[in-house]
C-alpha positions as CSV (number, residue, x, y, z in Angstrom):
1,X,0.0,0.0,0.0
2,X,1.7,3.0,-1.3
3,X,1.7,6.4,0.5
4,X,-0.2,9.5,-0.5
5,X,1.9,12.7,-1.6
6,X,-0.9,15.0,0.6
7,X,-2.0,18.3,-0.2
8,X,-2.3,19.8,3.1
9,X,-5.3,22.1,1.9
10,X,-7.5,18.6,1.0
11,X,-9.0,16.6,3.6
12,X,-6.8,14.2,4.6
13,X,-9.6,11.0,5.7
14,X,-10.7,11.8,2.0
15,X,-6.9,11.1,0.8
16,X,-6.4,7.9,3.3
17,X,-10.2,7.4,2.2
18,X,-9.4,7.2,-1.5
19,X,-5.4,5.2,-1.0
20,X,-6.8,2.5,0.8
21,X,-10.1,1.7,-2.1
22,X,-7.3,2.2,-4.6
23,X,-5.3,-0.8,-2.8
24,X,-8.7,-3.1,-2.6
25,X,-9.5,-1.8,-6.1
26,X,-6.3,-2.8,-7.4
27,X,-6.2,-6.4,-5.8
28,X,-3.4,-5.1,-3.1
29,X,-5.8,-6.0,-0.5
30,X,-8.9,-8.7,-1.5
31,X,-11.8,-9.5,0.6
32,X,-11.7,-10.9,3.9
33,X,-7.9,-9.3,4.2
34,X,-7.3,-7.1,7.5
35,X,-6.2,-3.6,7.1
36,X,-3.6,-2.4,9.1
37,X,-4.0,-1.2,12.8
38,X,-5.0,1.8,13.5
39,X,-2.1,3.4,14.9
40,X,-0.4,1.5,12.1
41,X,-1.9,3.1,9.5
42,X,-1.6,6.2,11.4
43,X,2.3,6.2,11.0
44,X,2.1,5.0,7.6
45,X,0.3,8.2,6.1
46,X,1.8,10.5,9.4
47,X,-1.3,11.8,11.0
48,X,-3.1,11.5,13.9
49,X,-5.4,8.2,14.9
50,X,-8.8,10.0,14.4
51,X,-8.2,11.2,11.2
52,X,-7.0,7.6,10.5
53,X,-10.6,6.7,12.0
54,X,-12.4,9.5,10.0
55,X,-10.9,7.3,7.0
56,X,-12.0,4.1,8.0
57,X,-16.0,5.2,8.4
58,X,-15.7,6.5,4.8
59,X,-14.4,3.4,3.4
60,X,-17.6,1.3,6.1
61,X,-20.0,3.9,4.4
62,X,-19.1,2.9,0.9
63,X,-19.7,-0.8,2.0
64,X,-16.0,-1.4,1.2
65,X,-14.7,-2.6,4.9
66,X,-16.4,-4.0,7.8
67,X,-15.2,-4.1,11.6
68,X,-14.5,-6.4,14.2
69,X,-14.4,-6.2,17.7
70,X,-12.8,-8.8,20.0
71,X,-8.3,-10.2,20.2
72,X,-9.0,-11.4,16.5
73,X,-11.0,-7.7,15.4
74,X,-9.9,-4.9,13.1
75,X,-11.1,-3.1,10.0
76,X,-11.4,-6.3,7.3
77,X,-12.2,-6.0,3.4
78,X,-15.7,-6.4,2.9
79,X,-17.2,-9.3,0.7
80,X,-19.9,-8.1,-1.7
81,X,-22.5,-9.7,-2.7
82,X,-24.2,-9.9,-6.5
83,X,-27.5,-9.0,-5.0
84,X,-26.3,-5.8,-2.9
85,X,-24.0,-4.7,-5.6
86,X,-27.1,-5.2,-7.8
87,X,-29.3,-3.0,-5.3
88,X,-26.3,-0.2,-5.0
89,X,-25.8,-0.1,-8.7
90,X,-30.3,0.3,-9.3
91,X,-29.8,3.2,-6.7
92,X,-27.3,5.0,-8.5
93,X,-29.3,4.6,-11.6
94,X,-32.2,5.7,-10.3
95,X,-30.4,8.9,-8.3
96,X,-28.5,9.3,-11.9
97,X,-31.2,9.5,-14.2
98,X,-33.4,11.7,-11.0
99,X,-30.9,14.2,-10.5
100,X,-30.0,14.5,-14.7
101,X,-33.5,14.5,-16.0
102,X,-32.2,11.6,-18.6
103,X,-34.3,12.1,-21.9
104,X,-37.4,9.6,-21.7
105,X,-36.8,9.0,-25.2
106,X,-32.8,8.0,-24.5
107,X,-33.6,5.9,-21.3
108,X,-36.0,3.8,-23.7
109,X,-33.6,3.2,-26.2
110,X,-31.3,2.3,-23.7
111,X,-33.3,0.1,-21.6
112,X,-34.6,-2.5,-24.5
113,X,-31.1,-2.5,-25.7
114,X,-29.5,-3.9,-23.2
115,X,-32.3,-5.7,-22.6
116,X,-32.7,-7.3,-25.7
117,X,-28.4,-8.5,-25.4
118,X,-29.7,-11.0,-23.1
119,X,-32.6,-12.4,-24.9
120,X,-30.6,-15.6,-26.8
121,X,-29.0,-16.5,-23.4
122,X,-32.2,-16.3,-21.4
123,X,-33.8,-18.5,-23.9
124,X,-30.6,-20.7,-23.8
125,X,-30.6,-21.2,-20.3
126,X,-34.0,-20.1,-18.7
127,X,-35.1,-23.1,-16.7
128,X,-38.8,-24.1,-15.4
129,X,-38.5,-21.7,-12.3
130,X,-38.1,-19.1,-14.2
131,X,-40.7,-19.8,-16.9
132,X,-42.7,-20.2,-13.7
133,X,-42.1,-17.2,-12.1
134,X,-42.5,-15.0,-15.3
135,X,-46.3,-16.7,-15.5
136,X,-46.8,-15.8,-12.3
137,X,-46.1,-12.6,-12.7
138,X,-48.5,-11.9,-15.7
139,X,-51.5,-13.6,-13.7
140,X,-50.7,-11.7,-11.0
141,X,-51.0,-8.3,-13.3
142,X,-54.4,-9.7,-14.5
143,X,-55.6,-9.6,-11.4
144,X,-58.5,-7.2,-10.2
145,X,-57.9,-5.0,-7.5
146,X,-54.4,-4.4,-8.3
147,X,-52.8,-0.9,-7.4
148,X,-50.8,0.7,-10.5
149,X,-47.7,0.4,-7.5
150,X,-48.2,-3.2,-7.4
151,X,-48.3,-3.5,-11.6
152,X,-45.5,-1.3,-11.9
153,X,-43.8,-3.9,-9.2
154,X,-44.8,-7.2,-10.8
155,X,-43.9,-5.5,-14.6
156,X,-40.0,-4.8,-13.3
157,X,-40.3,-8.5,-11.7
158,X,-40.8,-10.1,-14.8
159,X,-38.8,-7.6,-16.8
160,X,-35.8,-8.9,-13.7
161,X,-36.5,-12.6,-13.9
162,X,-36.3,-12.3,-17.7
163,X,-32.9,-11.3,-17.4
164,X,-31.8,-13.6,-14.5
165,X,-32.5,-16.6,-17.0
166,X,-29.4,-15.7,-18.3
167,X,-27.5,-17.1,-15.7
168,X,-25.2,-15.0,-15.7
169,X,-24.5,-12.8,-12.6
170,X,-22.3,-10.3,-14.2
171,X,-25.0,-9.1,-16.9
172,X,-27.4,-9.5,-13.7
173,X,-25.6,-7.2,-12.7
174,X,-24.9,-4.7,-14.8
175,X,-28.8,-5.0,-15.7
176,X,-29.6,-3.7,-12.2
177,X,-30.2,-0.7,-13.9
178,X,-31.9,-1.0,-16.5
179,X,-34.7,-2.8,-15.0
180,X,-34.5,-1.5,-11.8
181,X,-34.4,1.9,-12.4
182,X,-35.6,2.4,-16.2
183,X,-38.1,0.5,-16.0
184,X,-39.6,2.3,-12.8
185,X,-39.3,5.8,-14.6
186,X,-40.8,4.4,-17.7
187,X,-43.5,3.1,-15.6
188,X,-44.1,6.5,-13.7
189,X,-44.6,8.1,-16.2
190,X,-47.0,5.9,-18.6
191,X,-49.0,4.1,-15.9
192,X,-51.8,6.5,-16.4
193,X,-52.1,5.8,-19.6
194,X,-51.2,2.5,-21.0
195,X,-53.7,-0.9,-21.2
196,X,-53.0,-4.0,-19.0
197,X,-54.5,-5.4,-21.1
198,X,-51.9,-4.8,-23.9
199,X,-48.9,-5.2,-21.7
200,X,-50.5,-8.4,-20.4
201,X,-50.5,-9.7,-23.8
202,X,-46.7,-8.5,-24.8
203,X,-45.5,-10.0,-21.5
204,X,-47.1,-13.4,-22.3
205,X,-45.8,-13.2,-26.0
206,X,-42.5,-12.5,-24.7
207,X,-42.3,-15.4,-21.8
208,X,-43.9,-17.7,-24.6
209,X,-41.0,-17.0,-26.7
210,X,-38.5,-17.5,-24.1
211,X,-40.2,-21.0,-23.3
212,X,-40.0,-21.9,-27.0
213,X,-36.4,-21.4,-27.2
214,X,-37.5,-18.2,-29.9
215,X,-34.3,-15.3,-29.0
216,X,-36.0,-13.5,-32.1
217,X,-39.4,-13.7,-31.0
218,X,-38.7,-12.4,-27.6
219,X,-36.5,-9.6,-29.3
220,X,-39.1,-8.7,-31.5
221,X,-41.7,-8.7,-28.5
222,X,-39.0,-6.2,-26.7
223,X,-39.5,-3.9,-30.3
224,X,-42.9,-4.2,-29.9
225,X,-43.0,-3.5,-25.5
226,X,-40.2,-0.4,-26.8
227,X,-42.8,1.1,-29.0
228,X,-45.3,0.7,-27.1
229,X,-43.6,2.5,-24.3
230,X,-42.5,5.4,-26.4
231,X,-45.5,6.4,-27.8
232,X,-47.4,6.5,-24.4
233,X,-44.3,8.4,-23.1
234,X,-44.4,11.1,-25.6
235,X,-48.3,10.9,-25.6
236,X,-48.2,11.8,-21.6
237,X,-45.3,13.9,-21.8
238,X,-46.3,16.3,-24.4
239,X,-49.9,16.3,-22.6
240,X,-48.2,17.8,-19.6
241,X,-46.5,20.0,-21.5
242,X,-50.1,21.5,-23.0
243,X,-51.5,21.5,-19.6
244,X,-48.7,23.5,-18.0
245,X,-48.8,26.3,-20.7
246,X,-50.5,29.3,-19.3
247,X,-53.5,30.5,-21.0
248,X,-53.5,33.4,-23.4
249,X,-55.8,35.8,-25.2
């Protein structure tokens, strides 16, 4: 672990902060590994134990390290999990495309593309739990007395199994995203205006495809789910726009 040249004038538990992710980023340190004590550490980079402290609750708040108490305790790299890296990454998406005001038009194109670069695996690999759980999730959306929270929840289910089938963890992964968070917005925004009934029918087209081993059936029923989605969007978003123009003459 190499030490930081320090700019007096920065925070220094940001600069101890940042050396230490680099060395667990890098592979220096790997998970389970125990960091260095405290007042090790604290001679290492030359300051004082709670600024060495200050460092270590950063690195605890980024999930990076966890801590031990006890003869055998310390500050230890953190193991992450697929699912909570999964949850983190679907946060950031969502803050991202919050904060940025994403283009509804961009996030669609985005979401069915990287959508759609699972489809052949998921139909590869997708076993009878998933087909299961996909089914279950479009009779669940048929059923009455369902809040548009509780649609929007069982459509990005579906939408997360789909992409699950894949078996893959990695594309899991970096599909948190998309589904978790694009698919939400996209939802949000075209609840009001969209049919069940419709989506009912494209999510049964699409998880028949995926049963019959079809990748270009289900892409094609992704085209058709994209479209769908777009032209709602636009519908909603340019009757907002008409409603929020003040009146003249």
């Amino acid at each position: 672990m190499k030490k930081t040249e320090r700019n007096q004038r920065s925070d220094l538990p940001a600069q101890i902060a940042k050396a230490l992710r680099d060395a667990i980023l890098s592979g220096e340190l790997t998970a389970d590994d125990r960091l260095p004590s405290e007042s090790d550490l604290a001679e290492t980079f030359e300051v004082s134990r709670p600024t060495v402290r200050e460092a270590l609750k950063r690195l605890a708040a980024q999930s990076l390290i966890r801590t031990e108490r006890g003869a055998f305790g310390g500050a230890f790299v953190r193991r992450l999990s697929y699912d909570e890296a999964q949850a983190q990454h679907a946060s950031t998406s969502t803050l991202l495309l919050s904060i940025n005001e994403v283009d509804f038009a961009v996030a669609c194109e985005a979401r069915y593309a990287l959508e759609t670069s699972v489809t052949a695996l998921a139909c590869a690999r997708r076993s009878a739990d998933d087909l299961a759980a996909m089914r279950e999730e479009i009779a669940r959306q048929g059923r009455g007395g369902l809040s548009d929270e509780e649609f929007c929840a069982s459509d990005v289910a579906l939408h997360r199994r789909l992409v699950d089938a894949a078996g893959n963890p990695i594309l899991s992964y970096q599909l948190a995203g998309a589904v978790e968070a694009m698919q939400p917005l996209m939802n949000m925004i075209t609840f009001s205006a969209r049919s069940r009934e419709e989506i009912i029918t494209l999510h049964t087209r699409l998880t028949d495809a995926v049963e019959a081993v079809a990748p270009e059936a289900a892409n094609a029923t992704l085209a058709a789910l994209e479209r769908y989605t777009l032209e709602l969007g636009q519908g909603v978003i340019a009757l907002r726009a008409r409603r929020s123009r003040p009146e003249t003459g």
